[in-house]
MIPADO-928995 format. One record per residue (C-alpha): residue number from 1; y, x, z. Coordinates in steps of 0.02 Angstrom, whole numbers, padded with zeros to 5 digits. Layout:
% MIPADO-928995
+-----+--------+--------+--------+
! num !     yy !     xx !     zz !
+-----+--------+--------+--------+
! NUM !      Y !      X !      Z !
...
+-----+--------+--------+--------+
% end
This chain:
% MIPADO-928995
+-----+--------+--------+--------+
! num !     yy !     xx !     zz !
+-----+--------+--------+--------+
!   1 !  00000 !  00000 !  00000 !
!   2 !  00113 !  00132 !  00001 !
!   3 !  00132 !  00161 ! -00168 !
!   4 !  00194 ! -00017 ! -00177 !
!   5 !  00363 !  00017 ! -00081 !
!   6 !  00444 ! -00100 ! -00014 !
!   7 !  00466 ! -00279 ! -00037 !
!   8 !  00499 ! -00464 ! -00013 !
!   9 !  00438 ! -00632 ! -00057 !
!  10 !  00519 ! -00803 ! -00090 !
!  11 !  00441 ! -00968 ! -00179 !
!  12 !  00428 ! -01005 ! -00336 !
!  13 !  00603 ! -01146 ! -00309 !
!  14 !  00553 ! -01322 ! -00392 !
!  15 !  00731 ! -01309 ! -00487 !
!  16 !  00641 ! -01154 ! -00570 !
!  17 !  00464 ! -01232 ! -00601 !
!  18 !  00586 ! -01390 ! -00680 !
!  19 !  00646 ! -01238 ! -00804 !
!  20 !  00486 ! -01168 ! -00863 !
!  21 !  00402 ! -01339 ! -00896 !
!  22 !  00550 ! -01389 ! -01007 !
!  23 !  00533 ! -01221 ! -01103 !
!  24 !  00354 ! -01233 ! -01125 !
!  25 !  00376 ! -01417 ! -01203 !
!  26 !  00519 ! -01318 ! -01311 !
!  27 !  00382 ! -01173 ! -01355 !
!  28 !  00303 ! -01327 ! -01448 !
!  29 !  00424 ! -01369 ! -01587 !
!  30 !  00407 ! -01252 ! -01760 !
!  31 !  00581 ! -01188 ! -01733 !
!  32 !  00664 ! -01061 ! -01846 !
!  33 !  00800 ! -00973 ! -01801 !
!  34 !  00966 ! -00910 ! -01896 !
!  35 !  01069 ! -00751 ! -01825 !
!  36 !  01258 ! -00779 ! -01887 !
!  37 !  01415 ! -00705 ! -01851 !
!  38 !  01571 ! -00781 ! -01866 !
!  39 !  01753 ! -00730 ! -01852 !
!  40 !  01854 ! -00810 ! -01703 !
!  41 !  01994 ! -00704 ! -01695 !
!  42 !  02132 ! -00812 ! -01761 !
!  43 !  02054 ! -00969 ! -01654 !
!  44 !  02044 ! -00863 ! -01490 !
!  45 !  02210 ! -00806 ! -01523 !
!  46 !  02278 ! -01001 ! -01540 !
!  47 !  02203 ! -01048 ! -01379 !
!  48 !  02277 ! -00901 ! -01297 !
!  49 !  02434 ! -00954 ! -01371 !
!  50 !  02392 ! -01129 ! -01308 !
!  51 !  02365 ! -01068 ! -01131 !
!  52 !  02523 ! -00977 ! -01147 !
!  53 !  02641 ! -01123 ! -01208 !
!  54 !  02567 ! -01267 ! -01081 !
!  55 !  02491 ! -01166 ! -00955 !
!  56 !  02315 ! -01265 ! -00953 !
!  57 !  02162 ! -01150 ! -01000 !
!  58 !  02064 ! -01242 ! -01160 !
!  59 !  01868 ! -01200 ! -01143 !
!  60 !  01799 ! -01077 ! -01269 !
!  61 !  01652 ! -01149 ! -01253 !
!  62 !  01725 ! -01324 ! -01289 !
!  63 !  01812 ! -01268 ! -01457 !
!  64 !  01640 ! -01217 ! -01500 !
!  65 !  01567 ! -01400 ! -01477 !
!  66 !  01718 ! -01467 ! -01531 !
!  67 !  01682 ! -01413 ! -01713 !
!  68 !  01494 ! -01436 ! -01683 !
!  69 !  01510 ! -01606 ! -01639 !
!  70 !  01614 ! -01610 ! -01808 !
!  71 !  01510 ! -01550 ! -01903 !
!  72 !  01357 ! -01634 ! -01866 !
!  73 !  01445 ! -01796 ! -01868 !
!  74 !  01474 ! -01753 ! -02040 !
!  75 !  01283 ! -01727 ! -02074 !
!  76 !  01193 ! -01852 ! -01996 !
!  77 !  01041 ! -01826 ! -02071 !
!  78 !  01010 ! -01674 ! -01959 !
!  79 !  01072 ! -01769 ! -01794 !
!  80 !  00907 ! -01831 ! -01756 !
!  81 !  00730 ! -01848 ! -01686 !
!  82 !  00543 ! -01879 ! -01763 !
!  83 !  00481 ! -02043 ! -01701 !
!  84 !  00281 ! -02037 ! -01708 !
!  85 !  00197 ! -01980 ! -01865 !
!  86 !  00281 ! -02069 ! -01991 !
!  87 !  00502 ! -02109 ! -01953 !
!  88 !  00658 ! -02014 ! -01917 !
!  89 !  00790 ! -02086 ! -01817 !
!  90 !  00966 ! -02035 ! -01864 !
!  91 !  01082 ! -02051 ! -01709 !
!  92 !  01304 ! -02066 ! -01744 !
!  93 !  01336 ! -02001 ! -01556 !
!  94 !  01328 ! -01807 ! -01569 !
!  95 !  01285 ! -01814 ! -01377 !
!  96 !  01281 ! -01603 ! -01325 !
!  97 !  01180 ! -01562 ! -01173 !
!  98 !  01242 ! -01404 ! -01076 !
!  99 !  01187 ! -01297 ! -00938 !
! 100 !  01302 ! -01284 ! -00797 !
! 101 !  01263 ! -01153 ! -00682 !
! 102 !  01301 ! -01177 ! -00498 !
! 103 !  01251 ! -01101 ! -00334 !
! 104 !  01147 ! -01214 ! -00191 !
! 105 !  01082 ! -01130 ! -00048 !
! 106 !  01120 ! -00943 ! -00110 !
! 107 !  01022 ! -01002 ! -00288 !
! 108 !  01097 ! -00983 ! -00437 !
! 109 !  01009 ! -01128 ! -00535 !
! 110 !  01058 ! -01197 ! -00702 !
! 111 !  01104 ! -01389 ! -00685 !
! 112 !  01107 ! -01507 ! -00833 !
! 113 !  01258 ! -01600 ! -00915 !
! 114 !  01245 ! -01719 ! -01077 !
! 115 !  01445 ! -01737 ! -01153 !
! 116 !  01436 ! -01916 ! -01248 !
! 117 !  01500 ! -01939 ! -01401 !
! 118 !  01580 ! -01759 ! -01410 !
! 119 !  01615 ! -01788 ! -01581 !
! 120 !  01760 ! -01938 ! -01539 !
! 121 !  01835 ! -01808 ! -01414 !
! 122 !  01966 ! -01690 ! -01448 !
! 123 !  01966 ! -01519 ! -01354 !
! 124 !  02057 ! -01567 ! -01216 !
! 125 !  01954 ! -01697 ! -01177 !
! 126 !  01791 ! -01593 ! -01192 !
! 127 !  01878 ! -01443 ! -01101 !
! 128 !  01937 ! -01557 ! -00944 !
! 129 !  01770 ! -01638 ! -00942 !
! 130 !  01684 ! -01467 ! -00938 !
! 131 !  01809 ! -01409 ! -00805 !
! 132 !  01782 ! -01563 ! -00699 !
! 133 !  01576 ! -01531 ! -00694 !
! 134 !  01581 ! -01370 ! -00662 !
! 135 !  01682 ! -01422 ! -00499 !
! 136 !  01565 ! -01558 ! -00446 !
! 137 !  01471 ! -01561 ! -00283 !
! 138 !  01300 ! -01522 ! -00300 !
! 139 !  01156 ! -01573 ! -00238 !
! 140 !  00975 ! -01455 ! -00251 !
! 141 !  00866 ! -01599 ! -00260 !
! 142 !  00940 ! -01661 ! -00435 !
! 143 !  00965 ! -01543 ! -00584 !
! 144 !  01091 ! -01669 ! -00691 !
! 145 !  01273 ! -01649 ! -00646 !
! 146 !  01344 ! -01843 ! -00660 !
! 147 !  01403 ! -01970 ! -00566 !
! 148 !  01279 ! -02105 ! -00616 !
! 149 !  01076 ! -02071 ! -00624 !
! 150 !  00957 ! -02184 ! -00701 !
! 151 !  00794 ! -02262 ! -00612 !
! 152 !  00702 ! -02128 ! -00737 !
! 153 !  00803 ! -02006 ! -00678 !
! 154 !  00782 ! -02037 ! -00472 !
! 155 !  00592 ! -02044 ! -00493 !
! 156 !  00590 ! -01888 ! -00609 !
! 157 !  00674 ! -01790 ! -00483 !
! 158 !  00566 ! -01842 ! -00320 !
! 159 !  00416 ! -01839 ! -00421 !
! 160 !  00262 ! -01704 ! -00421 !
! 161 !  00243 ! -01579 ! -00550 !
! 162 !  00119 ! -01697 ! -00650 !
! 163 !  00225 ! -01860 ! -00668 !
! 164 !  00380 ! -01742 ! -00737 !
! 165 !  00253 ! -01691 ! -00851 !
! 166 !  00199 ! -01871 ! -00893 !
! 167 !  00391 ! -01912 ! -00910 !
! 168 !  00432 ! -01769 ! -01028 !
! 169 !  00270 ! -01842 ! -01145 !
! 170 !  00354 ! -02008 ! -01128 !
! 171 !  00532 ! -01927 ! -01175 !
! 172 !  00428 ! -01838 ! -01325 !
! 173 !  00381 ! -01994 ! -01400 !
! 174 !  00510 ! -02097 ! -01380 !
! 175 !  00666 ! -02025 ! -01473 !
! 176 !  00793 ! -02146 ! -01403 !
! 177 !  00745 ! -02111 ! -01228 !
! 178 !  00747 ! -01904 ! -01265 !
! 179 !  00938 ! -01959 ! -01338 !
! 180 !  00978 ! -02026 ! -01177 !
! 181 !  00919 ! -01897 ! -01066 !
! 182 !  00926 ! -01748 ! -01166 !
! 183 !  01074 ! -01761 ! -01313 !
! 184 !  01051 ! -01720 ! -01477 !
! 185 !  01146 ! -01536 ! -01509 !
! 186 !  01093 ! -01424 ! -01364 !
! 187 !  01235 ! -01281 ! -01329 !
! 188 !  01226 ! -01140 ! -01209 !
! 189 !  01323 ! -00998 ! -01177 !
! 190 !  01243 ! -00820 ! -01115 !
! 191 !  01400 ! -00738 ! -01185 !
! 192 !  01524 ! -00826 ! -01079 !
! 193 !  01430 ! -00744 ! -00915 !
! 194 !  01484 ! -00585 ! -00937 !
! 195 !  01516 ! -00430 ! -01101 !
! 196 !  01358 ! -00456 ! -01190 !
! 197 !  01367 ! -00378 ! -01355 !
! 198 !  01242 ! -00472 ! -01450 !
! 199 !  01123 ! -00632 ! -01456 !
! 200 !  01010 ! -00716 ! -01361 !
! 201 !  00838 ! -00786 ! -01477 !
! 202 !  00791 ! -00944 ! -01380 !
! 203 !  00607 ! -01016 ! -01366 !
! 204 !  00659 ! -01181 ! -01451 !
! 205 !  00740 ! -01293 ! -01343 !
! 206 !  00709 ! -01467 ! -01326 !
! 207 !  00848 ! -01532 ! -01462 !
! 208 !  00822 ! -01536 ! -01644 !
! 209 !  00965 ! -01413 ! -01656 !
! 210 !  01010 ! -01298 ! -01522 !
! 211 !  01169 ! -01164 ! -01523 !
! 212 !  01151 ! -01008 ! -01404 !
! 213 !  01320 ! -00941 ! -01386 !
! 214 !  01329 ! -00752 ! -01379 !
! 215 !  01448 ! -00605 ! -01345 !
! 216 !  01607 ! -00578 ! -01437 !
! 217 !  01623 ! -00399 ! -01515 !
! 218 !  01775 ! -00301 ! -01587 !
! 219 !  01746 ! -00215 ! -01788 !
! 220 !  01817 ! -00205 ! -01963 !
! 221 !  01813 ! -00344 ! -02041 !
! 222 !  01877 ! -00405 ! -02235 !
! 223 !  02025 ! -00529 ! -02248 !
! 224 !  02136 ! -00607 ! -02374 !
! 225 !  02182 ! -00489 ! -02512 !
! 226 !  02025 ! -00382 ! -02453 !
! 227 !  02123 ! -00283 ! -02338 !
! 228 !  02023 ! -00212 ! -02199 !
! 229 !  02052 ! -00255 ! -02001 !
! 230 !  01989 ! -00259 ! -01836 !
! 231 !  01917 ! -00437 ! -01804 !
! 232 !  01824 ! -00518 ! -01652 !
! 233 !  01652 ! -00593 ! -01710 !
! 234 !  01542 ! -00715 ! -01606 !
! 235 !  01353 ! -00690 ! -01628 !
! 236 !  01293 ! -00863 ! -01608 !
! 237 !  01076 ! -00904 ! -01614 !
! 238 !  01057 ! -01074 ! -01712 !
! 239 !  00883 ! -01133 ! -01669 !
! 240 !  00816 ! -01288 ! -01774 !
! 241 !  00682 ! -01397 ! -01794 !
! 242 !  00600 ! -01352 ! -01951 !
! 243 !  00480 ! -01513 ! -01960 !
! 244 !  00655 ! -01615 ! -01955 !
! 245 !  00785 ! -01502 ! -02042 !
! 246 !  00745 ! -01380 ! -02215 !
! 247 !  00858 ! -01237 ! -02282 !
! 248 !  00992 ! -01335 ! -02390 !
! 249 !  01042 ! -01458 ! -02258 !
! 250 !  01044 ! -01335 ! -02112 !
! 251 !  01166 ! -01215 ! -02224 !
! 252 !  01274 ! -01355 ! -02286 !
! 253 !  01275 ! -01395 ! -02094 !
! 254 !  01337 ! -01197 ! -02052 !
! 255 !  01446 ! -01176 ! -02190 !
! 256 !  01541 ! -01336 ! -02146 !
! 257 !  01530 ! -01277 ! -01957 !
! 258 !  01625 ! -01091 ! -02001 !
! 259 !  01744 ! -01177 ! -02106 !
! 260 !  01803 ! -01268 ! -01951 !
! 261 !  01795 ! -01126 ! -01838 !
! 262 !  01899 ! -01015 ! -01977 !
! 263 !  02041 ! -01150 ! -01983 !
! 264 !  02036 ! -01160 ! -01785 !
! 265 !  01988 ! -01353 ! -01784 !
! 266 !  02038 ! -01467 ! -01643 !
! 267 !  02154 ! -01338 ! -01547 !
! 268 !  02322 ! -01427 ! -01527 !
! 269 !  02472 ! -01310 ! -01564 !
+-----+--------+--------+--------+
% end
């Protein structure tokens, strides 16, 4: 024993056995995934300019849903989930479920948040709503931030291992449900945590589109009249469902999403 050194031992927290039995039903999807990188530096420089002018900080984050939400509303036929063997449901609500990460009992556990309709909101809206959550009281026994849970919801959280597994099968199948408890356009955001240079390849995710936000990093880059200059670039992980979603309408989907972020959509001026 005492080559082992040293050690301690803590359990296995439910909040983290409700994490890997979420990415193992993610592990289960045929997901591809896309590495991009796209340049933010005139929209990071308007919402510093924003933050400047009216003294209210707009979320990064929330730009980048902003003009998610946009686009997807714009290509519905990619905003949606396979129902049994044989249908599709296409949803209008782009409804974005993000991990908020909070602290209960010296944990640092990551605790679900589904924005509605994010594509009727404008970024104020989506940044004061982001703000607001990540403010909320928590509580460890629940791992949805919200005011109001359903009856699914209460049991899911009390239950054993087994019935959330029985739940999530349930969710599976039933693509209206899996709307209401899980969104449609999953977004996270490793790069917002701290300088992390590149991306993040997630397992799958349980959306039929999910956007892993990575870190933001400083190079040449080729502008109008090809002239040569220091840029910031995002490296952002699209994963996507490729039972539901095939190459033409995911890059129509992308291109229409960079055009957005390259005009600096939704941030007021």
């Amino acid at each position: 024993m005492q080559r082992v050194g040293t050690y301690h031992i803590k359990s296995f927290s439910t909040s983290r056995k409700n994490v890997a039995l979420i990415i193992k039903e993610g592990w289960k999807k045929h997901t591809i995934h896309s590495l991009i990188e796209i340049d933010v530096t005139n929209g990071r420089k308007q919402l510093k300019n924003y933050n400047m002018k009216q003294g209210e900080k707009l979320s990064f984050t929330g730009w980048i849903i902003n003009c998610a939400a946009k686009a997807l509303s714009e290509h519905k036929e990619i905003n949606a989930y396979r129902k049994g063997r044989n249908k599709i449901i296409f949803f209008d609500d782009v409804d974005v479920p993000i991990p908020v990460e909070r602290t209960f009992n010296g944990e640092k556990i990551p605790m679900a948040y589904v924005l509605r309709k994010a594509n009727e909101k404008n970024l104020i809206e989506i940044s004061r709503e982001i703000r607001t959550v990540q403010k909320q009281k928590v509580d460890g026994s629940k791992q949805v931030l919200g005011q109001e849970f359903t009856l699914l919801e209460k049991i899911a959280f009390k239950s054993p291992m087994l019935i959330k597994k029985i739940l999530l099968i349930i969710l599976k199948h039933n693509p209206k449900l899996r709307k209401k408890h899980m969104g449609t356009l999953g977004v996270t955001a490793i790069g917002m945590k701290g300088n992390f240079p590149g991306w993040i390849i997630p397992l799958g995710g349980t959306t039929t589109i999910l956007f892993v936000i990575g870190g933001i990093t400083k190079k040449p880059g080729v502008i109008e009249n090809d002239v040569i200059a220091v840029r910031e670039y995002l490296h952002l992980t699209v994963a996507f469902d490729h039972d539901l979603i095939d190459g033409g309408p995911l890059v129509r989907f992308l291109d229409r999403f960079i055009d957005l972020c390259d005009e600096g959509y939704g941030i007021p001026q």
